[in-house]
C-alpha positions in Angstrom: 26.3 14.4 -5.4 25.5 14.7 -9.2 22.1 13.2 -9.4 20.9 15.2 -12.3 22.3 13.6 -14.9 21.0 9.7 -13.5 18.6 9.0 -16.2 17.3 5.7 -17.4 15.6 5.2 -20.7 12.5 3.2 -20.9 12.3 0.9 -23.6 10.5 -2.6 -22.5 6.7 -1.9 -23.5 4.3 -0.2 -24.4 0.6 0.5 -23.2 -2.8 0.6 -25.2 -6.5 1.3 -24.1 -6.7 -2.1 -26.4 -4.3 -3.7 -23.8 -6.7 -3.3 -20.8 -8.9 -5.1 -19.3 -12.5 -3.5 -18.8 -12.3 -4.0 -15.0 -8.9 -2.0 -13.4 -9.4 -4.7 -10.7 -8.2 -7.4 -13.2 -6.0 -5.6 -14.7 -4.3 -4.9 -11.5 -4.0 -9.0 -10.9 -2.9 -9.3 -14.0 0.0 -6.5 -13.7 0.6 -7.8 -10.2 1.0 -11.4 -10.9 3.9 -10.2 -13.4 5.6 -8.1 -11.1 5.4 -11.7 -8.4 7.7 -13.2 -11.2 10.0 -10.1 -12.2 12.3 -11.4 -9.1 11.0 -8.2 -7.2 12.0 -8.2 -3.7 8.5 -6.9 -1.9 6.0 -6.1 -5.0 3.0 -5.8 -2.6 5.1 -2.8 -1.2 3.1 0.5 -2.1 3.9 4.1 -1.3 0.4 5.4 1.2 0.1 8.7 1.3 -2.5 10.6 3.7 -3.0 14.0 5.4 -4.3 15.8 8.2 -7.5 17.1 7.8 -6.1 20.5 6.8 -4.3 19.0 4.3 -0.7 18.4 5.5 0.5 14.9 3.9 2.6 12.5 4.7 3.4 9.5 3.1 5.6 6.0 3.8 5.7 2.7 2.4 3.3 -0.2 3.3 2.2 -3.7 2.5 -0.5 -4.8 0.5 -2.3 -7.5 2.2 -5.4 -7.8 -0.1 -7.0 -6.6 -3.0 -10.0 -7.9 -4.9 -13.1 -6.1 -5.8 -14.2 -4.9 -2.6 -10.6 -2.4 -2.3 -6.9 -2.7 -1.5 -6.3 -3.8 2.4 -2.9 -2.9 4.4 -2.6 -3.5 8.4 -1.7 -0.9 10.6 -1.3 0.2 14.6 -4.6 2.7 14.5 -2.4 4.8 17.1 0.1 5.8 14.5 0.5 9.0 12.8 -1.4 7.4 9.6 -3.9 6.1 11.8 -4.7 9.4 13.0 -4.7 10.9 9.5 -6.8 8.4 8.3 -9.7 8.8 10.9 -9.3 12.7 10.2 -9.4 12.4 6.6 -10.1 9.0 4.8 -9.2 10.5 1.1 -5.5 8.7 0.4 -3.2 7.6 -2.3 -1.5 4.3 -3.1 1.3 4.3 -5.6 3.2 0.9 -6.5 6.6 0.9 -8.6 7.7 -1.8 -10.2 11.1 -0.9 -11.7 11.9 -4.1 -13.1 8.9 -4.0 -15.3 9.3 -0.3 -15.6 5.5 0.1 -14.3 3.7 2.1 -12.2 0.0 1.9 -10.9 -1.7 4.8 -9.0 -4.4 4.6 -6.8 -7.0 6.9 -5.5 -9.7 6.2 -2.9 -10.9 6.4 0.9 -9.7 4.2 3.6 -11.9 2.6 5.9 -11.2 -0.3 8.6 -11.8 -3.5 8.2 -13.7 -5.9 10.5 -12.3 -7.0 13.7 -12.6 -10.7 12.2 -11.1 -9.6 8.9 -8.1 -8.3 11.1 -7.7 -11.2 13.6 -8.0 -14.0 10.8 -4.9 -11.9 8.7 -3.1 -11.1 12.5 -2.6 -14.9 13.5 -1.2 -15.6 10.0 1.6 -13.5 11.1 4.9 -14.7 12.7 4.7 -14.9 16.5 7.5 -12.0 16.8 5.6 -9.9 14.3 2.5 -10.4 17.1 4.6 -9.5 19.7 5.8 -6.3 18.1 2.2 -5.1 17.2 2.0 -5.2 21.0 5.3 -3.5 21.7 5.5 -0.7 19.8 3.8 2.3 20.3 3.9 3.8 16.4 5.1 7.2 16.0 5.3 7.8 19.1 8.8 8.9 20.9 11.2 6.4 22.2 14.1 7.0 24.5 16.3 4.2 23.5 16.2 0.6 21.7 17.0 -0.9 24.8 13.7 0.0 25.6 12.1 -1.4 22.9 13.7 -4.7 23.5 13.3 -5.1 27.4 9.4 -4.9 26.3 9.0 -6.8 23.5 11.1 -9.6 26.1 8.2 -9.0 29.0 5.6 -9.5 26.2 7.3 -12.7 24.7 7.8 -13.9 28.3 4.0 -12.9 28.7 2.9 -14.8 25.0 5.1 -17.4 24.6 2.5 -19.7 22.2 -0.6 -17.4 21.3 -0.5 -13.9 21.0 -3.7 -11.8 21.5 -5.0 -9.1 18.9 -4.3 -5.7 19.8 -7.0 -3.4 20.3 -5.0 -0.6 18.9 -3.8 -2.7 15.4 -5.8 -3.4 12.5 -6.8 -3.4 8.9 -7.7 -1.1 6.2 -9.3 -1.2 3.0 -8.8 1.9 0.1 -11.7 1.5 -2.0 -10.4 3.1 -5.5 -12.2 6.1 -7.4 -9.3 5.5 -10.0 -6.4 3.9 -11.0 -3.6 4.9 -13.4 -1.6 2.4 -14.9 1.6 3.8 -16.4 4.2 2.1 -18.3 7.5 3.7 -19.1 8.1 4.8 -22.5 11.4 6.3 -24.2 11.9 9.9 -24.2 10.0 10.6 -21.1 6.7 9.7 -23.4 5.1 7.4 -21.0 2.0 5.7 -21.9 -0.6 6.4 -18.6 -4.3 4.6 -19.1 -6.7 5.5 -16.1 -9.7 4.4 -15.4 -11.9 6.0 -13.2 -15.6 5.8 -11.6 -18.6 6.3 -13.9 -21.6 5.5 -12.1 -21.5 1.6 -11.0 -19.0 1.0 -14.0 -15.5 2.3 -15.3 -14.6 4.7 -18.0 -11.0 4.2 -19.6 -9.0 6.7 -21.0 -5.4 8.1 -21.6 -3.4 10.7 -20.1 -0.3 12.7 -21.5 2.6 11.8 -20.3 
């Protein structure tokens, strides 16, 4: 594969400290609400990234389920491999690329879980096989086969066939952010990047090179 010579130039927008609004949260809905109408496929999808409490990261792709002032919020079997990481080590990083708006926003924060009502109110909004899966699969963990897989997540749907229980092991989190980058591609590589990050009880706004 020749990969080195893929290069797209970005040309769409541009980015000021004048563009902004004062509170990242806002300007987050504002950015998001675009990226719901660029005709993106998932544009709550966001890249997590955690690591042991010695520092060894890992990091995979997740769902936004939430974000207001109060943090970002994504759903998770606790028992997984970023469930472990983030009870070992709460410091993590969110990064969201929208390419059709050539746009990027960076995230900084700790993770802590939501409330067990918080969960169960967002869990029975979900589809009945997505309930039955939360059940059914042990995250991260080894599995012999997929047959497996499926002759459980059968027993369970046998067991649940109208109301599906929350899982003691599955629930929420929510990143509360000690910054935020917002990052628009530019042409030659000279991206405009305005982050704003914690400054007491308020936020401080300022641009980074590219």
């Amino acid at each position: 594969m020749d990969v080195a010579h893929l290069r797209l130039d970005y040309a769409r927008e541009s980015l000021t400290e004048r563009d902004v609004d004062p509170d990242p949260i806002l300007q987050f809905e504002k950015w998001f609400e675009e990226a719901l109408h660029a005709g993106l496929i998932e544009p709550n999808a966001m890249t997590l990234a955690t690591s042991t409490r010695d520092g060894h990261p890992s990091a995979r792709v997740v769902l936004l389920k939430g974000a207001d002032a109060n943090g970002f919020v994504f759903f998770t079997d606790y028992r997984s491999r970023k469930g472990a990481e983030l009870d070992a080590n709460p410091h993590v990083s969110l990064c969201f690329w929208w390419d059709a708006l050539q746009r990027q926003v960076r995230i900084s924060g700790t993770a802590v879980r939501v409330s067990r009502e918080e969960t169960a109110a967002y869990f029975h909004t979900r589809p009945h096989g997505s309930r039955v899966g939360a059940w059914a699969s042990q995250q991260s963990t080894t599995l012999a086969s997929r047959e497996m897989l499926e002759k459980e997540v059968e027993r369970l749907e046998r067991a649940y066939p109208d109301d599906v229980p929350l899982p003691p092991h599955w629930g929420g989190y929510r990143v509360t952010p000690a910054s935020l980058e917002f990052w628009q591609g530019r042409p030659s590589r000279l991206h405009d990047r305005i982050v704003y990050t914690r400054d007491g009880s308020a936020w401080k706004i300022g641009r980074l090179s590219p």
